[in-house]
N, C-alpha and C positions, 0 to 999 in steps of 0.2 A: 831491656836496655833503655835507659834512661837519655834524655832528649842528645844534653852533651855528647856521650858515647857514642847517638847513631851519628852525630857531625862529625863525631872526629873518625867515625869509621869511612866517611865517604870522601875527608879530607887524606886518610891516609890510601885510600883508592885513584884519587884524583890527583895526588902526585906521583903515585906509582905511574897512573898513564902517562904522566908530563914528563917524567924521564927516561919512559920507555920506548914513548914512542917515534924516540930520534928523530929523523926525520920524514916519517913516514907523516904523513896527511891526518889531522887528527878526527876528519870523519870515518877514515878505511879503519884508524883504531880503536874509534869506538864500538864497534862493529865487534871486533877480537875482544875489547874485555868486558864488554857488556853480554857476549855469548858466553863468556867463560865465568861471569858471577852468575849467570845461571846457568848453565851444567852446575855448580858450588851449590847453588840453592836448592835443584832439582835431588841431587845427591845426599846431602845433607837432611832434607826430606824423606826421605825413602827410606833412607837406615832408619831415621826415627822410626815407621813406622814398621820397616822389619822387625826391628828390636824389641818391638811392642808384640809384633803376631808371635815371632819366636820363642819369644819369652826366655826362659831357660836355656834353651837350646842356643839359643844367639852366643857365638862366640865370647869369649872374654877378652878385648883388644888390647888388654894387658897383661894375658896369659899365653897368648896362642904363638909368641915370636914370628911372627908373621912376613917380618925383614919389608913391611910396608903396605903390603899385601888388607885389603880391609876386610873386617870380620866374616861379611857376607861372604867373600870368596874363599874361606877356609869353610864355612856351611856349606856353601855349591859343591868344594870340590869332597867333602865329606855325605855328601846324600843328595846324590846322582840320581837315585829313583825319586824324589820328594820335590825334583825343581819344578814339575810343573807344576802339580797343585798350588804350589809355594806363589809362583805366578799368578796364576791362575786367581790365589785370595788377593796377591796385591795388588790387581786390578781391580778389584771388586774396593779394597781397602781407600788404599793409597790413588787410584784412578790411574797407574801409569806403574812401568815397570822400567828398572835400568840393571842391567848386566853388570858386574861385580868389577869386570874391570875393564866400564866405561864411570865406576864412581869418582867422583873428585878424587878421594883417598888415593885409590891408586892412580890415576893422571898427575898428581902432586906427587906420589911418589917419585914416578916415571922421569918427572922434571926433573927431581930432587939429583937422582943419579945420573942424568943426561942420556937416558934410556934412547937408542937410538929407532925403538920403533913409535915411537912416543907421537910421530906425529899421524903415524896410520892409525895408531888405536883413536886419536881424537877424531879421525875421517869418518871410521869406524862406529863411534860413538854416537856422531853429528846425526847420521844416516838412520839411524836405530833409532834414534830419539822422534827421529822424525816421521820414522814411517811405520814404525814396529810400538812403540811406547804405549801411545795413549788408546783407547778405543777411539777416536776421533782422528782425523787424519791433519797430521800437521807439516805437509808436505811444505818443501821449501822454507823451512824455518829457518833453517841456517846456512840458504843460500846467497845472502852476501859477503860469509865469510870464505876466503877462498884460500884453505890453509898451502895451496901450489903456487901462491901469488909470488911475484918477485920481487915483492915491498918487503918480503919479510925473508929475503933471502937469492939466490942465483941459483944454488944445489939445493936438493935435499937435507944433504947434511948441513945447509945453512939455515936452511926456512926451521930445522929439528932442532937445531942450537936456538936460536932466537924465539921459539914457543917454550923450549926449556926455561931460559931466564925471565916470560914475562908470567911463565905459571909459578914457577919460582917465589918470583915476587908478591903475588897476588896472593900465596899461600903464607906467604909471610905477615903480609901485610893482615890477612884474615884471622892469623891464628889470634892473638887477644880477643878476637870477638865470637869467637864462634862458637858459643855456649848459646845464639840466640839467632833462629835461621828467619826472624819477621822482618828483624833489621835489615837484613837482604832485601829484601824490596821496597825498605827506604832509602837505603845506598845507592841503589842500583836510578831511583828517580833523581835520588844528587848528582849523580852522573850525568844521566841525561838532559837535567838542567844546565851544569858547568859545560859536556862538551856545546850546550845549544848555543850558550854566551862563544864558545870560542870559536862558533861556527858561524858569527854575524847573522845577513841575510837570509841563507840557505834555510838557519834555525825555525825559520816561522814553519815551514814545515811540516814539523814535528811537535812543536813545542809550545803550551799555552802558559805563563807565566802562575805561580803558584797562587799567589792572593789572585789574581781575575776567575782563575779557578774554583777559589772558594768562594767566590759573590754569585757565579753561574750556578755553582751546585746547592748553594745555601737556598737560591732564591726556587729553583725546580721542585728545592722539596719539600717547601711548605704547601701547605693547603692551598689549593688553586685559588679556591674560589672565595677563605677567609683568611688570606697567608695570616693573621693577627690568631689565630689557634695555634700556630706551632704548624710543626712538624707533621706531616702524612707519618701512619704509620706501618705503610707498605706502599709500593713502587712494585706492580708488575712486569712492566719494562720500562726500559729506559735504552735512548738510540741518539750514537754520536755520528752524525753524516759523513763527517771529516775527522776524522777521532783523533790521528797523527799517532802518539806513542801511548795512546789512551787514558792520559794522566785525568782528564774530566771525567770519565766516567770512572775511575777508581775513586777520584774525589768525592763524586756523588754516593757510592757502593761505603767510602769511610765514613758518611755522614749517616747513609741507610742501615749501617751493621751490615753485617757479615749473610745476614738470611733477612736481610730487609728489602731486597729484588727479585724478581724472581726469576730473568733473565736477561741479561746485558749484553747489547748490537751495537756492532760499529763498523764502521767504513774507513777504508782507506786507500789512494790509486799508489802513493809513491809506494815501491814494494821493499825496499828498506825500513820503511817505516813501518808496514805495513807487519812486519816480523818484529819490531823494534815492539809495537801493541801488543802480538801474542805472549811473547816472552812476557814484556810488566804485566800480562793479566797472570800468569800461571805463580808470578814472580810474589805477588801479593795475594797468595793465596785461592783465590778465584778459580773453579776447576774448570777443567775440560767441558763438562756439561751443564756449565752456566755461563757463560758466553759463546758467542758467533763474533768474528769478526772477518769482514770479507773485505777481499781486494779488489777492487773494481772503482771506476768512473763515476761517482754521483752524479752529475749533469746529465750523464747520459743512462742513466737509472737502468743499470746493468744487471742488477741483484737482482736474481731471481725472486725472491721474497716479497720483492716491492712491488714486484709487474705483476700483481694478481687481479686478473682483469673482472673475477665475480665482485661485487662492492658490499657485497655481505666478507666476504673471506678477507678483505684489505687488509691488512697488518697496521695496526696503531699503537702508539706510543705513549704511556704517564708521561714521561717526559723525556724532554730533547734538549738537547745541550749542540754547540756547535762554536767551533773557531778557522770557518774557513779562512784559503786563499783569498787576502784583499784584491778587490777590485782586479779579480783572474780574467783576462782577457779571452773568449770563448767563439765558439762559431754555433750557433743555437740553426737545425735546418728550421726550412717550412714546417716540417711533420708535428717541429717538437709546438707549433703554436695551436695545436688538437691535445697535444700532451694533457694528460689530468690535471695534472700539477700547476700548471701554467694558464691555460687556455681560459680559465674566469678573471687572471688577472691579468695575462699579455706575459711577452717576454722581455727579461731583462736585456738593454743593447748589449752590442757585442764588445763594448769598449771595458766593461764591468759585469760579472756575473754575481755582485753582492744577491741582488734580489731573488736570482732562479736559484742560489743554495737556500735563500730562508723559504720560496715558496716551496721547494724542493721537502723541506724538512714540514712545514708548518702541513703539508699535508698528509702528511703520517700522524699527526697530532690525535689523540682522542679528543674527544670533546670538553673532557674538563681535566685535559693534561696540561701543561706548563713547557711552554719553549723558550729560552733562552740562546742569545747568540749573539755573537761579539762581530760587527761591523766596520767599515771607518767612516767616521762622521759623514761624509758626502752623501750616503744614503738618506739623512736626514732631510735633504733641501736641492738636491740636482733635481734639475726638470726632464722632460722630454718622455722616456718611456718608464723611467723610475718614478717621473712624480704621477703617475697614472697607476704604478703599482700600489706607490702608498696612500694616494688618494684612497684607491677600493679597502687596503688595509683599515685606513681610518672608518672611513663612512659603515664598511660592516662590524663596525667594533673591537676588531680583534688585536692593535696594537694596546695593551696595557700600560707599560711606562719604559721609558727613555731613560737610560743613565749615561752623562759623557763622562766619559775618564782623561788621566790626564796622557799629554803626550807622552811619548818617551818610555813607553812602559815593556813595549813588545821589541824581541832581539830581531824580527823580521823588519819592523818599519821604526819611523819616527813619529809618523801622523798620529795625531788623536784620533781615538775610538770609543765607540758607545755599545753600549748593551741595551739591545731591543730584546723586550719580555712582551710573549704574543700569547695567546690564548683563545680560543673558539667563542668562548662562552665567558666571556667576562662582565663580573656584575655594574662597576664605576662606568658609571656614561662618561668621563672625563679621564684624559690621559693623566699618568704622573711623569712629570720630567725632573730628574737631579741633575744637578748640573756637579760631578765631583772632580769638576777638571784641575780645581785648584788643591784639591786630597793626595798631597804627594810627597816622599823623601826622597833627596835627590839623594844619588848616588855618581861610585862613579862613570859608570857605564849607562845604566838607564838610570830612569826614575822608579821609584818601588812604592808601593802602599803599606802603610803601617798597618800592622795585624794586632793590636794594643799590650803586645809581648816586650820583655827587654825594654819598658816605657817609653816605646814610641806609641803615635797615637793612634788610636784604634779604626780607621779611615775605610776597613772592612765592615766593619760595624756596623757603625753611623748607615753605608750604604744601605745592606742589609735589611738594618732595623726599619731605615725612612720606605725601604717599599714593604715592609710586611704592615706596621702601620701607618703609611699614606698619610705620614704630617709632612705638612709644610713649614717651611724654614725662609728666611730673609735670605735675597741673595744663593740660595742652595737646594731648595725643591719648591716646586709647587704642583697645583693640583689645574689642568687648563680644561675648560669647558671645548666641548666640538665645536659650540658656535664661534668662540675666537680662533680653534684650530681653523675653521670654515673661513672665517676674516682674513688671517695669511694666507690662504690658499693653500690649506694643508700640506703648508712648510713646518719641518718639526726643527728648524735649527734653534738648540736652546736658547742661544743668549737675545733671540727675540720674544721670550716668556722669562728670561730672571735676569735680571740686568747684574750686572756685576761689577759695572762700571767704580773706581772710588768714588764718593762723596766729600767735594771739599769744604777745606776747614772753613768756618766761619773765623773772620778777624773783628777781634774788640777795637773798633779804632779808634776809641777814646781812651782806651789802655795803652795800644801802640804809642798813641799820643804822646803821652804820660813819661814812656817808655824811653822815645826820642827826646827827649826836652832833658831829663834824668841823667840822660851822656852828655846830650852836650852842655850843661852844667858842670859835669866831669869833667870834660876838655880843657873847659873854660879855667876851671880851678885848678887844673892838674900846667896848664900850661902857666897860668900866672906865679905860681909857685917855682916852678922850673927857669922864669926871668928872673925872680930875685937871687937865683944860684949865680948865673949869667951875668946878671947887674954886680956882683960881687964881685966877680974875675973879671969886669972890666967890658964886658960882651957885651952885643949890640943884642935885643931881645928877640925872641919869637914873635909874629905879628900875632893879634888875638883878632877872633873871627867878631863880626859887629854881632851886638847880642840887641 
């Protein structure tokens, strides 16, 4: 499916939800169609790879008259002794099993005719998927959908009317495309992009912005230590602290190939979102037994995996990517200032916990891994217990380069934000700071960075490029020595390292001269000409200026 197609496949998704979701809350609906384009994907999967074990034997979904019924369930009900092995490969196969008629097929059927048990088999489904499916346990997947809610209904047989009409549509809306089940989990990220715009604030969330995404993951996975070679060319892990709906680390996973990780960790507390990750990891392909993604508290380093208190066993990171909560207001006890994480460089105050997520993430770091992570500028130049974090940052080397971007760009804030690239072991005795606050197309809701697609200008790029090779540019990066970092008091606010101020014009003033004298010789001639009209009719003249 070609770039077009998947737009207009997420364009015709994204109006299905806009006229379905009456008046229901369009965060409760996205929730209902983003679980039901995966069961579609999940489904749509699995037969493929039925169709593939079976071979022959696989029904023929044009012979079998089925009255809706999908292939697999005329197999089940034809060879009763053969389900379990059957199983038993598609787990080994496909990593995950789905009962014939928890498939789309038949759910779309179900809808199709307003099947009135239509809404216990999807109960039914939900449960199975969640707890029976994978070899892994994916409990709670899909519970914030709550098909008993009375958003979508008062009765039964209303909440079972109104799942009819939105799988209905969604079947409708799918059938043109569904010769192509990858496209599903680009549709399914358009989604989560458009509801995140139509969910203002709330969105930051979930959601990190597509190009800031790809500047984070572009820069994580060049070579650490000479980004100017390219590309790494493997990534044994990689870990999102704050992962939201996981779009960073899919981004980094589209950059690495398909078997260019070797396994992908993420975090998440809000537990909507938390499900909203599982789904886009399964959704794009990513199995069950290549990622972890846990639900729990990063500040309060809940994850079992992290508290490994041997320092030979610690779990570290290739690279870190991260878009926490700005400037999250936190309550850090006594305990946490022994905390590992913290305790070399102090605690972030409690008015902003920017600094305890990056110290939080940068110590998971390997030694010649790559962190990346997206802050609001204040971290740059606030004193007090921040400018003593970054002091120790600077002075042991490990801040690499400073990027500000421009305002406007995030559905959560307005503030300008920067991208700190941190590193253990970095070679430049001097930090790189861009300054790309002015790299922007306005739009009209936010401001967006040009991706050099559709000829707008390439403003990903340019970033990119200026940190893998560390040129400087007038006005837009440079390369600052520590000793003048040392000078400002290891203040990193850029436009005290790249002025950007305009430069005014120089005036010819013996041009302007020239200039002024040239008019009023015009006036002069233009009004004397105008009294002889005057003088004609009898009229008293225009006075003339003394020359």
């Amino acid at each position: 499916m070609n770039d077009h197609n998947q737009k207009q496949l997420g364009k015709t998704l994204w109006n299905i939800a806009d006229q379905l979701r009456g008046a229901m809350n369009a965060d409760d609906f996205r929730d209902y169609m983003l679980s039901f384009l995966f069961l579609r994907y999940l489904s749509d999967n699995y037969e493929m790879a039925a169709k593939k074990e079976l071979g022959r034997d696989y029904p023929d979904p044009n012979a079998i008259g089925n009255g809706g019924r999908s292939p697999l369930s005329v197999w089940y009900a034809e060879n009763p002794d053969d389900v379990v092995a059957f199983e038993k490969q598609m787990r080994l196969k496909a990593h995950y099993v789905i009962k014939p008629e928890h498939l789309w097929t038949s759910i779309a059927h179900m809808a199709r005719i307003q099947n009135d048990e239509l809404l216990n088999t999807l109960q039914a489904g939900f449960k199975y998927i969640e707890n029976e499916s994978f070899q892994s346990t994916f409990g709670g997947l899909f519970s914030e959908i709550n098909l008993s809610s009375e958003k979508i209904g008062r009765t039964y047989a209303d909440r079972n009317a109104k799942l009819c009409a939105i799988i209905t549509e969604i079947a409708k809306g799918l059938a043109d495309f569904s010769s192509d089940v990858d496209a599903l989990g680009d549709a399914y990220e358009y989604l989560i992009g458009q509801f995140a715009a139509g969910s203002g604030k709330k969105a930051g969330e979930f959601y990190t912005p597509q190009q800031v995404s790809d500047i984070l993951s572009a820069i994580v996975t060049l070579d650490s230590q000479e980004p100017a070679t390219g590309k790494k060319e493997r990534l044994a892990s990689v870990l999102d602290f704050a992962c939201g709906s996981g779009s960073l680390l899919l981004n980094v996973r589209k950059r690495m190939g398909p078997h260019g990780i070797g396994r992908i960790y993420g975090q998440e507390k809000n537990i909507t979102t938390y499900n909203l990750a599982r789904m886009n990891m399964l959704l794009h392909g990513v199995k069950d037994t290549e990622f972890e993604i846990y639900h729990g508290d990063t500040l309060n380093n809940d994850w079992d995996i992290l508290r490994e208190l041997n320092p030979a066993k610690k779990p570290s990171f290739d690279a870190i990517v991260a878009n926490p909560p700005f400037s999250l207001r936190w309550e850090p006890t006594e305990a946490m200032g022994d905390d590992v994480r913290f305790k070399n460089y102090g605690l972030a105050p409690k008015s902003a916990a920017d600094f305890a997520f990056l110290l939080h993430g940068f110590h998971y770091l390997k030694d010649e891994g790559v962190m990346a992570i997206i802050l609001p500028h204040g971290v740059l130049f606030r004193g007090g217990a921040e400018e003593r974090i970054r002091t120790k940052l600077l002075k042991d080397g490990h801040i690499d380069t400073v990027i500000g971007l421009p305002a406007n760009l995030f559905y959560s804030t307005g503030i300008p934000v920067c991208i700190l690239v941190l590193k253990k072991c970095k070679k430049p005795d001097d930090v790189l700071l861009i300054n790309a606050a002015e790299l922007f197309l306005k739009d009209k809701r936010q401001n967006k960075l040009g991706d050099g697609k559709n000829g707008t200008p390439d403003h990903i790029g340019k970033i990119v490029s200026t940190y893998q090779f560390r040129t400087e540019e007038d006005r837009y990066s440079t390369r600052v020595s520590m000793e003048r970092i040392a000078a400002e008091g290891y203040n990193l606010n850029i436009s005290r390292y790249i002025s950007t101020a305009e430069e005014e014009l120089e005036i010819d003033l013996v041009a302007a001269h020239k200039y002024l004298v040239d008019i009023e010789k015009q006036v002069r001639e233009a009004t004397a000409q105008h009294n002889t009209f005057l003088q004609e009719l009898g009229l008293p003249p225009l006075p003339l200026s003394e020359g």
